[in-house]
C-alpha positions in Angstrom: 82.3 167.5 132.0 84.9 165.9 129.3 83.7 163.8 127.3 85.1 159.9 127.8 86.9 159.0 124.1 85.5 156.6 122.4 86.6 153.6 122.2 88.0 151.8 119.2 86.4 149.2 117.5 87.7 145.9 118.1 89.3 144.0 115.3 86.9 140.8 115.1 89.0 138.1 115.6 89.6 135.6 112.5 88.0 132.2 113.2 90.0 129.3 113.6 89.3 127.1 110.7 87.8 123.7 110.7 89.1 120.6 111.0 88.8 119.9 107.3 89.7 123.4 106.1 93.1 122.9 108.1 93.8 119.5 106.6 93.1 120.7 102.9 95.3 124.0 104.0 97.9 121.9 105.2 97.8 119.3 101.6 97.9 122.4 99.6 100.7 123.8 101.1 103.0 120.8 101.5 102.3 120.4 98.2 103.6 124.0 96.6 106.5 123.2 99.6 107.2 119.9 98.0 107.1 120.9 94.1 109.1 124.1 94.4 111.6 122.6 96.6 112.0 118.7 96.9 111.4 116.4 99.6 114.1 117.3 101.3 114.3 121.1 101.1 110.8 121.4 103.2 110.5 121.2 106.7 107.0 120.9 108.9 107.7 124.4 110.0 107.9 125.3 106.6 104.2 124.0 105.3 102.6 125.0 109.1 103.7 128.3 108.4 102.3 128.8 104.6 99.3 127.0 105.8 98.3 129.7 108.9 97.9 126.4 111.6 99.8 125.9 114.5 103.1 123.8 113.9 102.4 120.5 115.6 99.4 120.0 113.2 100.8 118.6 110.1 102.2 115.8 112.2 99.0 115.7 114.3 96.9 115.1 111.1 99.5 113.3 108.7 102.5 111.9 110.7 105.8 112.1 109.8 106.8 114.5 106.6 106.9 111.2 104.9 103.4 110.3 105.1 102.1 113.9 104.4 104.4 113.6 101.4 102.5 110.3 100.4 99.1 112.1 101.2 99.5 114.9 99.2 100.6 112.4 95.8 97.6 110.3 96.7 94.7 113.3 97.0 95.3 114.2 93.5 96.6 110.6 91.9 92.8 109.4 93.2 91.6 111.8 90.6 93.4 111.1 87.9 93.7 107.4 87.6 89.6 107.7 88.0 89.1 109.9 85.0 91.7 108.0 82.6 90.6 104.7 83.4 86.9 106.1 82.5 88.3 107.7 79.1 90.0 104.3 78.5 86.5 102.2 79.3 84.6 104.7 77.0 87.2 104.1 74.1 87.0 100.4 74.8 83.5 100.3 74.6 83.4 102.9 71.4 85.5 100.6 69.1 83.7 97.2 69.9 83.9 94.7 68.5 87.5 95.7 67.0 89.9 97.0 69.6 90.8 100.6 70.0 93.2 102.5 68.0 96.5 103.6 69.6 95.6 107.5 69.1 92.1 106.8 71.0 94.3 104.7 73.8 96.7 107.6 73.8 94.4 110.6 74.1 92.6 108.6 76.9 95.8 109.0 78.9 96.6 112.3 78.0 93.7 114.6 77.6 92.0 113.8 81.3 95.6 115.4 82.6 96.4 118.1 80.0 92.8 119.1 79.6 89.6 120.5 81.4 88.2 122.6 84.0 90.3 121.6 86.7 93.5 123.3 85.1 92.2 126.5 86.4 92.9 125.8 90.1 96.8 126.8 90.8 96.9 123.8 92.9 97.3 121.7 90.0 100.6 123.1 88.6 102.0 122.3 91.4 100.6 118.7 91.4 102.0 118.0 88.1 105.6 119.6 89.3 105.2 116.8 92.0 104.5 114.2 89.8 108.0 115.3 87.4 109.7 115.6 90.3 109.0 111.9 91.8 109.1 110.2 88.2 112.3 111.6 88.0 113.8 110.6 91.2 115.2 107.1 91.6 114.3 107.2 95.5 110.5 108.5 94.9 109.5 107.0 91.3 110.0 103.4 92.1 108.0 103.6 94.6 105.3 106.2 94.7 104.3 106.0 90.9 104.6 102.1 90.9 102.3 102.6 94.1 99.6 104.9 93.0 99.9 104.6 88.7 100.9 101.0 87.7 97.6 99.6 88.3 96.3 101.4 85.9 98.9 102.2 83.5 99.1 98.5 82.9 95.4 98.4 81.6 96.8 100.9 78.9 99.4 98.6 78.3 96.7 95.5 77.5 95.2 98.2 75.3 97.6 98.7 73.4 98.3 94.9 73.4 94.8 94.5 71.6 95.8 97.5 69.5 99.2 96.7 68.0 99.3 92.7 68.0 102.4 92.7 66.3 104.3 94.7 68.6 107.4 93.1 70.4 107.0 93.2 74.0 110.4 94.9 75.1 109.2 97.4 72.1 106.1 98.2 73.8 107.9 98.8 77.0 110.4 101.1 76.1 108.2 103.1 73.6 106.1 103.7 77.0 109.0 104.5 78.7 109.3 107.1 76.0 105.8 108.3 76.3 106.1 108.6 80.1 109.5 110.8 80.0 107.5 113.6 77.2 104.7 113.8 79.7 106.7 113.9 82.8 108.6 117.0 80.7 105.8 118.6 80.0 103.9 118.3 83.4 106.7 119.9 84.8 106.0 123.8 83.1 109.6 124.2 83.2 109.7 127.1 80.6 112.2 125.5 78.4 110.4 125.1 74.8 109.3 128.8 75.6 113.2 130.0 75.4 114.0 127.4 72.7 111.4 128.3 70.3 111.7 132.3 70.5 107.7 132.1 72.2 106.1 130.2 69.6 105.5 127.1 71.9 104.7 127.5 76.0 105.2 125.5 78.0 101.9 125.9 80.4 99.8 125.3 77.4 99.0 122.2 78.0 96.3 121.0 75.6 98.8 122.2 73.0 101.1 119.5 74.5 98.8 117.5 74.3 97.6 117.5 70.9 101.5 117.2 69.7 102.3 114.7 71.8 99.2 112.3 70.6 100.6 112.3 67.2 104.0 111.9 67.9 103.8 108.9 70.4 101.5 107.6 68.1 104.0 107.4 64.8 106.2 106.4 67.8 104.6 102.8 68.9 103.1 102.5 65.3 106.6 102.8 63.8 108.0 100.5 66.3 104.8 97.5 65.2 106.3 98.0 61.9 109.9 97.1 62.6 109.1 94.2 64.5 110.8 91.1 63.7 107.7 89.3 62.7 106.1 93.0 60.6 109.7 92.7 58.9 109.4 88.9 58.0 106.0 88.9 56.7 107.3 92.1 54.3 109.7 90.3 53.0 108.2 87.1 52.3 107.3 86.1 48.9 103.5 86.5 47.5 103.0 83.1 46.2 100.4 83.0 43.0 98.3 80.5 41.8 99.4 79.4 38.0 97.5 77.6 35.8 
């Protein structure tokens, strides 16, 4: 009698993730959707289908693309502001009773971004592609960084209050404006310094960013103390001396 064939082995079937596993799924790929191709080049079908989950469950978890937009700045943003407003505290508390330098205020917004362990996780390049992309969008950066960063970038700004008292306020503004646009140039990775300097510089080296830029925005607001109206005056303003 023949022999019956065997039968193949079934394929185990893959288990359907959790419930958290498909909301972090989801984040992470709105948010490689959302830094590769705007706002409004990404569709729900888009970041379903790079997630592996079933197409109504973006909306289901988030809502609208709007508010998984919003979720996806916030996860990471929560991180950040936590681990610069700590640097900032410690270099507070480090240059009591005399208020902090400018290059200790500066570093403690830089280096929490453009250095440590979490750099190793892709997500984060993409994260910081989102965050050049909304500072660089009238409809996005008014809102979402004024929503999630003000708070806390004005505490730098009373830092550096304490740190350059002779500093004109518009001064102080604009040379932040400054600071913001070389970091929002250098979180986005775009490749350009790589091309313009033949290799020498890259622009996915971020601690090397970062170390540049301390010392330039540095010179940068301490140049601008200097050429305030009042640094000026008192320059020019005679040294009386006692005679006898």
């Amino acid at each position: 009698m023949k022999a019956a064939p065997a039968k193949k082995a079934d394929t185990p079937k893959k288990d359907a993730p959790a419930k958290t596993d498909r909301r972090t799924a989801i984040l992470d790929a709105a948010e490689a959707e959302f830094s590769a191709h705007g706002y409004d080049g990404v569709t729900l079908r888009a970041i379903a289908t790079r997630a592996g989950v079933d197409l109504a469950l973006p909306n289901y978890y988030f809502g609208p693309k709007q508010q998984l937009f919003d979720a996806v700045f916030l996860r990471r943003a929560e991180m950040l502001n936590r681990w610069r407003e700590e640097a900032l505290i410690a270099a507070i508390s480090a240059a009591k009773p005399a208020p902090p330098s400018v290059e200790a205020i500066v570093r403690a917004y830089l280096e929490p971004l453009l250095k440590g362990p979490h750099l190793e996780e892709p997500g984060w390049k993409n994260y910081y592609a989102l965050v050049a992309y909304v500072n660089n969008s009238p409809g996005w950066g008014g809102r979402l960084m004024a929503q999630h960063f003000d708070p806390l970038i004005r505490k730098f700004l009373d830092a550096l209050r304490l740190a350059l008292p002779g500093m004109e306020e518009k001064d102080l503004y604009w040379g932040y404006h400054c600071f913001s646009g070389a970091l929002t140039l250098a979180l986005a990775q775009t490749g350009r310094i790589d091309f313009l300097s033949g290799g020498l510089c890259r622009s996915d080296d971020l601690a090397d960013a970062c170390e540049h830029m301390v010392h330039f925005i540095v010179g940068g607001f301490e140049a601008a103390e200097r050429a305030a109206p009042a640094a000026l005056t008192a320059r020019r303003k005679p040294v009386r001396t006692k005679t006898g």
